[in-house]
C-alpha positions as CSV (number, residue, x, y, z in Angstrom):
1,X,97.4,48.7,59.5
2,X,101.0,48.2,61.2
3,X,102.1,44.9,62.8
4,X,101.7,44.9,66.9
5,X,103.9,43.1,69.2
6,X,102.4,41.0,71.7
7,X,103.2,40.0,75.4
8,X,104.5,36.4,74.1
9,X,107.9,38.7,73.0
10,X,110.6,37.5,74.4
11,X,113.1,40.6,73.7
12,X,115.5,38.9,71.3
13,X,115.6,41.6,68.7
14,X,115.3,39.7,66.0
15,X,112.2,41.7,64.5
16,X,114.2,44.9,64.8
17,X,117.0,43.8,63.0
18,X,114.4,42.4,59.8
19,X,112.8,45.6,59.7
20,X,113.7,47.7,56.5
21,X,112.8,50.7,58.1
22,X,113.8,50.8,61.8
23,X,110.3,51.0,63.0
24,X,110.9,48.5,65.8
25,X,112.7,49.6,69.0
26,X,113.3,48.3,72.5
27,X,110.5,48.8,74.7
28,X,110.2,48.2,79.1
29,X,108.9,45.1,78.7
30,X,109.0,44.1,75.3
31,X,109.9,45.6,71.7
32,X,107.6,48.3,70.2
33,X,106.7,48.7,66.5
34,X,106.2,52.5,65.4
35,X,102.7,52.5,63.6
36,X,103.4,55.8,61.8
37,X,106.9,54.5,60.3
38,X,105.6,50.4,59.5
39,X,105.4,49.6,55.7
40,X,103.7,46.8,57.2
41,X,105.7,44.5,54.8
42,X,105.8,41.3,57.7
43,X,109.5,41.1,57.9
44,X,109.6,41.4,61.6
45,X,106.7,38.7,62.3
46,X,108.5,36.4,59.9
47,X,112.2,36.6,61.8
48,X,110.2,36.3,64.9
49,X,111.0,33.1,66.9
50,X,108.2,33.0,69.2
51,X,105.2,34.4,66.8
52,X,104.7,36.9,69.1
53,X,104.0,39.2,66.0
54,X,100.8,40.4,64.3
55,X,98.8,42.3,61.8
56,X,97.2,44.7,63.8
């Protein structure tokens, strides 16, 4: 199952630049994480600073 963003993001971008893929983009509010294009592989929740980042 892919990784999901939560509201804790603080749009930093940080789990868009870890991703191997490009499966994370800028959202309205916060950054979104393509389901259909995740290897869910956890680089994005590990660069995250605020652990707003999960297995979904």
């Amino acid at each position: 199952m892919a990784y999901v963003i939560s509201d804790d993001c603080i749009s930093c971008g940080a789990c868009a630049d870890g991703c191997p893929v490009g499966a994370i983009v800028e959202g309205d509010s916060k950054y979104e994480i393509d389901a259909d294009s995740c290897l869910d592989c956890g680089a994005c929740a590990e660069g995250c600073p605020v652990s707003a980042i999960s297995e979904g």
